[in-house]
N, C-alpha and C positions, 0 to 999 in steps of 0.2 A: 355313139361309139366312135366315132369318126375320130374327137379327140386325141382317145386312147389311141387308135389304126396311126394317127402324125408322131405318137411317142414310139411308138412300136417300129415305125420307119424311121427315126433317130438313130435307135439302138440297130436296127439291122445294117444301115449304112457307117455306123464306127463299126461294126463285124467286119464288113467287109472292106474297110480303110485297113482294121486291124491284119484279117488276112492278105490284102495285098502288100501291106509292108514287110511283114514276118519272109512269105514267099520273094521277095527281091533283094530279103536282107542277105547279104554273104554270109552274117553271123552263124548263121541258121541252116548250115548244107542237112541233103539231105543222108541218114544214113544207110546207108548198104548193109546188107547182111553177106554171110560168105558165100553163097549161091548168086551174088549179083558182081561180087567185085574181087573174090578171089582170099586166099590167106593162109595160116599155118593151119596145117593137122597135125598134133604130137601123143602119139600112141605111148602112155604109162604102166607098168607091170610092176607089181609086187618084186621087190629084190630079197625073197625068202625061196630056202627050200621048198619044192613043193611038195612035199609031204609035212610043212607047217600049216595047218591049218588059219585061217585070218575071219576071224568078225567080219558080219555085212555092216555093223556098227563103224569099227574100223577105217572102213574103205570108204563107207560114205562120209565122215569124217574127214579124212584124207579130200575126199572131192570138194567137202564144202571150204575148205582150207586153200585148197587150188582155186578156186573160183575165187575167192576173196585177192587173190592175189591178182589176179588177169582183170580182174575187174579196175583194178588200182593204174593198170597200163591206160584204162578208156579206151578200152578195146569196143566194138559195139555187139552188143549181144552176143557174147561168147557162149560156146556152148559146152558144156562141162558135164560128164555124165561117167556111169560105171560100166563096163562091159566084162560081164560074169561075174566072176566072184574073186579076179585078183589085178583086174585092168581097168585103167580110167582113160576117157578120151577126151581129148582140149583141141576144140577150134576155134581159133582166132582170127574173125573176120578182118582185112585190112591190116593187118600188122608189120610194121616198119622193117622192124630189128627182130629178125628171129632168134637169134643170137642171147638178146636180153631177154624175150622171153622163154625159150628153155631154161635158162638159167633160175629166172624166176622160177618157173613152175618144179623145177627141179631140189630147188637148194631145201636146207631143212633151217625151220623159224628159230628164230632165238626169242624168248620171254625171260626180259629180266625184269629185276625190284631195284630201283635205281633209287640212290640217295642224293634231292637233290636240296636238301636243306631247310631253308628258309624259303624256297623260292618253288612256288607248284607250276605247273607248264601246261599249257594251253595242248587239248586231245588236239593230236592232229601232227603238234610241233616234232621236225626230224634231229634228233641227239646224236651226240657221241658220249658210250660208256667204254669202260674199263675192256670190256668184252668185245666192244664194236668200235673199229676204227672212228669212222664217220658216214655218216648218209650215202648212201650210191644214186637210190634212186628215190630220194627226196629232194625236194625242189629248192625249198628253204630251210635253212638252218634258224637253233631258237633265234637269233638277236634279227632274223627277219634278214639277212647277206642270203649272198650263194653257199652254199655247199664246201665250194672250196678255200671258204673265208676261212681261218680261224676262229673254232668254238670252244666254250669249255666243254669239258670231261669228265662226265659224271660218275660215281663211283659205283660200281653194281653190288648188291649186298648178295639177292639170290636168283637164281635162275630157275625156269620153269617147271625143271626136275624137283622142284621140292615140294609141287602141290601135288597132293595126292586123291581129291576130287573137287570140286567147284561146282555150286548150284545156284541158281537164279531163284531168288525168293522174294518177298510182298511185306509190307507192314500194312496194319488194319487200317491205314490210311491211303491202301495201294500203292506208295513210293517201294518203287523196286532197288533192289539191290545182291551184291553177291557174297556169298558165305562159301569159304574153301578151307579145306584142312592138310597140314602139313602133313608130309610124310615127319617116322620117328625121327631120324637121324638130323633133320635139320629144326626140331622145336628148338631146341638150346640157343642155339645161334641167331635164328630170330625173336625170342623172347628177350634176348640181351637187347640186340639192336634196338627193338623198340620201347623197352625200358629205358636206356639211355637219350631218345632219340623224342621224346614226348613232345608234340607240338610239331612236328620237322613235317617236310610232306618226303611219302614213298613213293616214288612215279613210277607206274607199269610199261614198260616198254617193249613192242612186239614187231620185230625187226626192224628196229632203229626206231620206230616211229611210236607216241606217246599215245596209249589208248585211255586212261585215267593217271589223275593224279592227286590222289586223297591224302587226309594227315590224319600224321598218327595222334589216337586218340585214347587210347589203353594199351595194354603188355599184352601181345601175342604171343600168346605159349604153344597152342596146339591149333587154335580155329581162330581163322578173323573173318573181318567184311569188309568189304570195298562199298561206299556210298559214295553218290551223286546224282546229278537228276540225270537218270536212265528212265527209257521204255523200257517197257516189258521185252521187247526184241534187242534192244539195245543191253541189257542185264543177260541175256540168254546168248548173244553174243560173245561178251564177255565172258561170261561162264567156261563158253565154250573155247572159245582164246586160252583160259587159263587151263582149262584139262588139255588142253592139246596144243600146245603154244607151237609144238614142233611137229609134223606128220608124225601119228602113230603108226604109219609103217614105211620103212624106206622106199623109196620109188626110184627106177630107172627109168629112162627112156628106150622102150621098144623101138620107136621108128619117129620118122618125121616126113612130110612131107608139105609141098607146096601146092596150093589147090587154084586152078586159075578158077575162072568167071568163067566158066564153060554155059551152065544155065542162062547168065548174065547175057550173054553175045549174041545166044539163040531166045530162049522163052522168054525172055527179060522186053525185046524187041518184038515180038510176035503178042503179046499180053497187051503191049500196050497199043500198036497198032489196031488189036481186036477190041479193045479196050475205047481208044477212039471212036472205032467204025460204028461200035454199038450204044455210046452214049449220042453219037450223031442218027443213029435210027431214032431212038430213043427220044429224042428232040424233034426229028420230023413229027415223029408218030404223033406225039403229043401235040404238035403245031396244028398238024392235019385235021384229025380227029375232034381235039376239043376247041379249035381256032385261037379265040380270046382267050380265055379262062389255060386252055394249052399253053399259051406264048407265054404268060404271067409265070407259070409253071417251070417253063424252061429258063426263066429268069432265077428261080430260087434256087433250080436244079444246079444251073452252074454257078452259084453263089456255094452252093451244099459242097461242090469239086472245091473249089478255093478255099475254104473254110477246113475240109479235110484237109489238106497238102498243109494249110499251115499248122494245123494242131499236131498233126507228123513231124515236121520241122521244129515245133517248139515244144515239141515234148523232152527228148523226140523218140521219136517211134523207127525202130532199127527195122529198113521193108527190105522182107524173103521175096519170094515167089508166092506160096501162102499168103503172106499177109497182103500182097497185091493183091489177090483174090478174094480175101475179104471184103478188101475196099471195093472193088466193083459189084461184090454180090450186095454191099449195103447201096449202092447206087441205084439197085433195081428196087428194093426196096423203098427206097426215099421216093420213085416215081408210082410205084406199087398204092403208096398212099394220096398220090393226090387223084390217084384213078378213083379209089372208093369216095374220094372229096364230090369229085366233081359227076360222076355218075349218081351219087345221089342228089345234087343239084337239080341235075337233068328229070329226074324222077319228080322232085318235088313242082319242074317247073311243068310237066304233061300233068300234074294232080290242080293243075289251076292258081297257084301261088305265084306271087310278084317277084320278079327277079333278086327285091332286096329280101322277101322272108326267106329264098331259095336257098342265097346264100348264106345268111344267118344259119337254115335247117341243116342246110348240106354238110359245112362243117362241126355242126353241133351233134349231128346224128353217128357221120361216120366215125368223131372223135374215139369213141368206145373200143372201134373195129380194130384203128390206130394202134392204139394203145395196148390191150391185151395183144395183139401180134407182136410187137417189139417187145414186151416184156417178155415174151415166150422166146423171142430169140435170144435177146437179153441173159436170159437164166441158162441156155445154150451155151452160150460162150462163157458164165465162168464156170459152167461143168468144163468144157475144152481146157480152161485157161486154169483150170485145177488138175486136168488129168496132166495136161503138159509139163505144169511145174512140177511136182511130183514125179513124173518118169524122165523129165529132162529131155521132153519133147518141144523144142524151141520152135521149129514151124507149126505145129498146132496152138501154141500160145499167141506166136505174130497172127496167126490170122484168127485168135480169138481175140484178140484187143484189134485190131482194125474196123474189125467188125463191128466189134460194140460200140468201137467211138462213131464208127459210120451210121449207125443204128440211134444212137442218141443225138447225133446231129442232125441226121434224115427228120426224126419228128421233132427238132424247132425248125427245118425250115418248110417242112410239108405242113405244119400245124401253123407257126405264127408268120412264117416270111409270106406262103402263099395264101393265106388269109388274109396278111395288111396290104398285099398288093391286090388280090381279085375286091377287097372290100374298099380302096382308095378309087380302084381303076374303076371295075365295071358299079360301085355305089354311086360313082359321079355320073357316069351315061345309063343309069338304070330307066331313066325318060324317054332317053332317047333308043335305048336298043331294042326292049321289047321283047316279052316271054318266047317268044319264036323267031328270033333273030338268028340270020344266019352266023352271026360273029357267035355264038351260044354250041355250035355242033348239035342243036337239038334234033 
């Protein structure tokens, strides 16, 4: 086995070459959530009578539409949610220009059907139609300039107003795609266009910015489709882009305010201090107690810390307060497992067994124990991480993904790091140390 334990300490030392570069890279800051570094709060309300009734369809609508947009800023984990039945609330952790984003979140979308000829345009690419001066806040214009270059000017044939529903549908080959029907008043006028227009491509554009760009391929009288290679989420997006290119209900701004790093200043500082103190008990404990087989231990342990930080970093993983707490609770865990390692060690070695069958048993046996525990926490967090998305509980999600990524890190490095090292280390002085050795804690 030995062989295997030098491949095994290959791959654990590129881990951790990996994780030390990621953590020193600049590229890679870490990101704050709004409880660590402060941001915008902007309180939204329905701009209707209140004795208009509004769809809970509607307003979530409206939300998933807002979110799409704040998300576009590379805001970090914003938090977008409904409150009652006619307010939506946007927080934007870290946000520069509050200015631009109100406006963002405020303004209402424009979906046009742009004619751009001969010539179909790359999803993504920022235009100028007939309807839309030019890009505000897109980066690149088509020919790949700034913004403020001179671009052409595409012609709009129809605006969003003329779909009358949009649905994401399948071919028996599962290639997705979307099927939308005109309202009456504008079949005429797209059944011409696309008679005339046979071969040409119709580009979809969804405030300024190009989301497909298909050609036309028959005469759209009353129903067409939009194909390309879409996912299943990517077609239901779409879908949804076309029924609702614009807020289905007007929105105002109720309030705004500015949220400092209150948490941040206080718990943010007191976390990680206690966070410190307890990973250094933690280390003694383990030093103490299990000696040899301990010290190997706290070698993976703080391998497990670095290897965390950088998967945060290159995810990256936007940390609350919450999600800080995850990370520490999978900390206790990741040591949790090498307790049951190496107390069965110890077991096997008082049952009269050779230090090398101990170790061979001890990890073989407690493997099981491992395993079904984290899987059980495992299924914990994405119950969390489903109740959260769903209700738009953002600290219950961050500290269900910290968790879990701390949880499936904890068992490779409790499972293979501190196997290749107690099986390199104490397999070589197995001669020398002896079933009752004090370097053993036995």
């Amino acid at each position: 086995m030995e062989g295997k334990d030098y491949v095994w300490l290959i791959v654990i030392l590129a881990i951790a070459g990996w994780a030390v570069w990621i953590v020193q890279n600049p590229d890679f800051p870490i990101r704050q959530g709004l409880d660590l570094q402060g941001g915008l709060q902007v309180l939204l309300k329905a701009d209707l009578p209140e004795d208009v009734e509004i769809e809970p369809a509607q307003l979530d609508t409206s939300r998933q539409i807002i979110e799409q947009r704040v998300n576009a800023l590379g805001v970090a984990e914003p938090l977008v949610q409904t409150e009652g039945d006619r307010r939506i609330l946007v927080e934007l952790p870290g946000i520069d220009n509050p200015e631009e984003a109100v406006s963002l979140i405020q303004e209402t979308a424009l979906l046009e059907f742009v004619d751009t000829g001969t010539q179909p345009l790359a999803v993504g690419t920022c235009i100028r139609t007939s309807l839309n001066e030019g890009p505000s806040r897109c980066e690149l214009a088509p020919d790949g300039e700034s913004s403020g270059t001179a671009v052409p000017t595409y012609e709009t044939v129809m605006t969003g107003a003329a779909i009358q529903s949009a649905e994401s549908q399948a071919t028996e080959l599962n290639q997705y795609f979307v099927g939308f029907t005109l309202r009456a008043e504008e079949r005429d006028l797209f059944a011409n266009f696309t008679r005339e227009n046979q071969g040409q491509f119709l580009t979809i554009v969804l405030d300024k910015q190009v989301i497909s760009s298909p050609q036309i391929s028959a005469v759209i009288e009353g129903q067409g489709t939009i194909t390309g290679d879409f996912t299943l989420e990517e077609a239901q997006r779409l879908a949804l882009q076309l029924r609702f290119g614009s807020l289905p209900i007007p929105l105002v701004i109720d309030s705004t305010r500015q949220i400092g790093a209150t948490l941040g200043e206080v718990s943010v500082e007191a976390s990680v201090q206690a966070g410190s103190i307890g990973l250094a008990v933690v280390l003694l404990f383990m030093l103490i107690y299990y000696r040899l087989p301990g010290f190997l231990a706290d070698l993976a342990l703080l391998l497990y810390a670095a290897v965390n930080v950088a998967v945060f970093m290159a995810i990256p993983v936007t940390l609350t307060l919450p999600a800080i707490t995850g990370f520490l609770l999978s900390t206790g865990m990741a040591v949790d497992a090498n307790i049951l390692v190496f107390e069965r060690m110890k077991e096997e070695l008082r049952d009269g067994s050779s230090l090398r069958e101990a170790i061979f048993t001890g990890f073989d046996r407690a493997w099981t124990s491992i395993r079904d525990s984290n899987i059980a926490t495992l299924v914990i967090c994405l119950v969390l991480w489903t109740f959260g998305r769903s209700f738009g509980a953002s600290a219950v999600q961050g500290f269900a993904l910290t968790l879990a990524i701390g949880v499936m890190i904890s068992m490779f490095t409790a499972v293979i790091v501190t196997r290749t090292f107690v099986r390199l280390v104490m397999g070589q002085l197995a001669e020398r140390i002896g079933r009752g050795s004090w370097l053993l804690g036995v």
